[in-house]
C-alpha positions in Angstrom: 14.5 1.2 94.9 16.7 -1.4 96.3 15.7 -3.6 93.1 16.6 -1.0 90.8 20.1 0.1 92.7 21.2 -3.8 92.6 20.4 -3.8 88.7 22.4 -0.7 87.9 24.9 -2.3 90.1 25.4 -5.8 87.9 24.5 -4.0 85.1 27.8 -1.4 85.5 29.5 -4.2 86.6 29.1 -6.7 83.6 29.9 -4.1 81.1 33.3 -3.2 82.9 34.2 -6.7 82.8 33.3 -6.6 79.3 34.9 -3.9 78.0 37.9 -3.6 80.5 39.2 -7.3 79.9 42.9 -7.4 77.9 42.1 -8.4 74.5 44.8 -8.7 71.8 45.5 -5.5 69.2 43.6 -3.5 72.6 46.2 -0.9 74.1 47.0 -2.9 77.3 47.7 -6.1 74.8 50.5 -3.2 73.1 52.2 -3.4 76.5 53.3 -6.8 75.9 56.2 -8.0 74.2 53.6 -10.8 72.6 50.1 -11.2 72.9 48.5 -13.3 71.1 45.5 -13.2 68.4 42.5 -14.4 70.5 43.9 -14.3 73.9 42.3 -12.3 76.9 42.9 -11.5 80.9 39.9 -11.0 82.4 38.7 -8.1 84.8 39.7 -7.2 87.5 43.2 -7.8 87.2 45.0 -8.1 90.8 48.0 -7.0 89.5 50.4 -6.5 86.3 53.5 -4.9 85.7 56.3 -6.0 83.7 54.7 -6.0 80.8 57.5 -5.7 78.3 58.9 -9.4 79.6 55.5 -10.9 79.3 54.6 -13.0 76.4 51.3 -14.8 75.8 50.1 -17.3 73.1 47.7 -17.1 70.4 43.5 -18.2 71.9 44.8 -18.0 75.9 42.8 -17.3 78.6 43.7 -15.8 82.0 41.1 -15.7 84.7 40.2 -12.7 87.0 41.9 -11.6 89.6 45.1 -12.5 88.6 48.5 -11.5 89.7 51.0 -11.7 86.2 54.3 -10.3 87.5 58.0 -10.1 85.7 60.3 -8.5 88.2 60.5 -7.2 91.5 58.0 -4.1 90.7 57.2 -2.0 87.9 60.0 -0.3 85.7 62.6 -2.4 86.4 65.0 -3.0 83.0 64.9 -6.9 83.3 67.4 -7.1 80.0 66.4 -8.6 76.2 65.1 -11.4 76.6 61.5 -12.4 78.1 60.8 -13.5 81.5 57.5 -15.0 81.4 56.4 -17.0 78.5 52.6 -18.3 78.2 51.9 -20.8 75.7 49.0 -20.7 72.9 46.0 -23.0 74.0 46.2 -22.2 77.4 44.0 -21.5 80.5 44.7 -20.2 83.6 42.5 -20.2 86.4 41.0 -16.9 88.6 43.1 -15.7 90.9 46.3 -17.3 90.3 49.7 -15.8 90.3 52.6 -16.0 87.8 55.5 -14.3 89.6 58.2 -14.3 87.5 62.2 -12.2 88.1 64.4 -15.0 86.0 62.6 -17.5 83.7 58.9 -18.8 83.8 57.8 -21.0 81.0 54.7 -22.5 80.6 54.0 -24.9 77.2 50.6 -24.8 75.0 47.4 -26.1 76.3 48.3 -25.9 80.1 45.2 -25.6 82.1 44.8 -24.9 85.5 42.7 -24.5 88.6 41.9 -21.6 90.4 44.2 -20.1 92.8 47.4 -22.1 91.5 50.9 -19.9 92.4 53.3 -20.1 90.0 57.0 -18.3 91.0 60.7 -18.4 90.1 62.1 -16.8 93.3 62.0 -17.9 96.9 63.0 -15.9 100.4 66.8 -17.5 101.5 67.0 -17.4 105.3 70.7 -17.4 105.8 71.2 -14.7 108.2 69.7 -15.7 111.4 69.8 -11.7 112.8 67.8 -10.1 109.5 64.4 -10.1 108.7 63.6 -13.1 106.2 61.8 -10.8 103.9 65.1 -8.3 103.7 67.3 -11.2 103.1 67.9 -11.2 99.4 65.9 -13.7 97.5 67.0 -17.0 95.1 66.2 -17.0 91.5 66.0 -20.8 89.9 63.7 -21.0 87.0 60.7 -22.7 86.3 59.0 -25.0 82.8 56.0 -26.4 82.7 55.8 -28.9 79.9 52.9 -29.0 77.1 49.3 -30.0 77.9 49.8 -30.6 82.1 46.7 -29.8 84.1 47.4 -27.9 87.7 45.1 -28.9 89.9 43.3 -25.6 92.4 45.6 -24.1 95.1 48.3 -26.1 93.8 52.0 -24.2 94.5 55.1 -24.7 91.8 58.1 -23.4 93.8 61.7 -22.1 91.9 63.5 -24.9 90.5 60.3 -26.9 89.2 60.5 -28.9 85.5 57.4 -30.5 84.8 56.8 -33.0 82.0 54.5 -32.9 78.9 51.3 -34.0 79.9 51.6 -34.4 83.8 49.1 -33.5 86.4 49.3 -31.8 89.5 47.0 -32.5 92.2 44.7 -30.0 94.0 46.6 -28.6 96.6 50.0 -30.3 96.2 53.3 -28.4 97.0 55.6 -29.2 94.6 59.5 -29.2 95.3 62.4 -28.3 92.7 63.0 -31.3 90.8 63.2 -32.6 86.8 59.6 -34.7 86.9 59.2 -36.9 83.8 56.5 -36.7 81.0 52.6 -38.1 82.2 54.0 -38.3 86.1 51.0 -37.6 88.5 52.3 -35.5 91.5 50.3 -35.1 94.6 50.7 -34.3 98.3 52.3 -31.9 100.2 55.2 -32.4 99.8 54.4 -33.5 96.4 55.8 -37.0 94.9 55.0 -38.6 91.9 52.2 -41.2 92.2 51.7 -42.7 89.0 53.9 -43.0 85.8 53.5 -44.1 82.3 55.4 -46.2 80.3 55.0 -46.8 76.4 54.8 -50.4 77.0 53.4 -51.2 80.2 51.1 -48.5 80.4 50.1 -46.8 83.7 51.6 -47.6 86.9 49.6 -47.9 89.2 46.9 -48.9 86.5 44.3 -45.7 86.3 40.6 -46.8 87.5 38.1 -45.8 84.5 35.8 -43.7 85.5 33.6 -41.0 83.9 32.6 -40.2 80.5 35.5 -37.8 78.7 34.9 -35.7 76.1 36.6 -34.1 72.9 37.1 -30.7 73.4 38.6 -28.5 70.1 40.2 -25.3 70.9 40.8 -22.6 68.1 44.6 -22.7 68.4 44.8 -26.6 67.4 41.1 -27.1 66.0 40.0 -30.9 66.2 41.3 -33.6 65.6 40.4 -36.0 62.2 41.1 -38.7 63.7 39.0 -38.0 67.9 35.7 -39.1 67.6 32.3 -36.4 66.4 30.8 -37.7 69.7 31.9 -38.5 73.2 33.1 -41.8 73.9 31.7 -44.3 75.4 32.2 -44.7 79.0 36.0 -46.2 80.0 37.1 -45.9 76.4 40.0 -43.9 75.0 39.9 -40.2 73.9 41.8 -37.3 73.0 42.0 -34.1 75.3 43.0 -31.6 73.6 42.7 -33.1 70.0 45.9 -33.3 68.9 
């Protein structure tokens, strides 16, 4: 009996992840002020509101349990232009949060960890004699340039600009600040650890290590120029194919 219960159980449960996901053209996707061909949220969904300020990029993905948010709560009028704005390519990890009231931008072909927390709006705490969460909060907007990887539990706080192709280390808290293209931020607080220059190259030099691989996505398709194969170990590669 117990056999059988736990089967219906999975069973119920696999279909409703199934058919309950957000999949473009579905009516939840209509909700959106863009949602692109090939993109999906996965079920459950912690929470969503805001809908109407949301836009999303053709072949993205959006892990369970995640918390996508544009405005303090559901039917506020947030104006005519878009709040949040998710790249095509893209791939965000299970229970994240995008939390969004002013301007969240995130480029193509962002990946991320699980658990990363993404927000344009922090608590002030000028008034000494008020509760900090009455006191009434500080917008400063946040970009996140093309192709960066954010590491797991990672935290982007108001007033972040992050560089095409940068990485965020697991767990790093990082502060407002312009950060330059390929940096490597890490640490809590974060700081940039490594840099890239045309010229000189990396800085401190990067240890090979590994074997990477070429992986196509349908937004972009693969490169004619990356390699059929993986390469071979320490050499260079394309990820994503350009």
């Amino acid at each position: 009996m117990s056999r059988l219960l736990s089967w219906i159980i999975r069973s119920t449960w696999s279909y409703a992840r199934r058919k309950a996901e957000i999949r473009a053209g579905s009516r939840a996707a209509r909700r959106f002020a863009r949602f692109g061909e090939g993109s999906a949220i996965a079920f459950p969904t912690a929470t969503l509101y805001g809908e109407s300020w949301i836009e999303i990029g053709v072949y993205t993905v959006l892990g369970g349990d995640m918390t996508l948010a544009a405005g303090m709560g559901p039917d506020y009028d947030l104006g005519p232009d878009t709040v949040v704005r998710i790249g095509s390519g893209c791939a965000i990890g299970r229970g994240s949060h995008i939390v969004a009231h002013k301007s969240v931008d995130i480029g193509d072909h962002v990946y991320t960890g699980p658990y990363v927390y993404i927000t344009d709006q922090n608590h002030t705490y000028g008034n000494t004699e008020i509760p900090v969460g009455l006191q009434w909060p500080v917008d400063d907007p946040v970009s996140i340039g093309s192709g960066t990887w954010i590491g797991a539990n990672a935290v982007i706080l108001p007033g972040v600009h992050l560089g095409r192709n940068s990485v965020v280390a697991a767990g790093t808290v990082v502060r407002p600040g312009t950060y330059p293209d390929h940096a490597v931020i890490a640490g809590v607080p974060g700081r940039v650890v490594r840099t890239h220059d045309p010229e000189s190259g990396w800085e401190p030099p990067l240890r090979e290590s590994g074997t990477p691989t070429r992986v196509p996505t349908p937004a972009t398709g693969g490169s004619p120029t990356a390699p059929g194969e993986p390469p071979e170990r320490g050499s260079a590669t394309r990820f994503p194919p350009l």
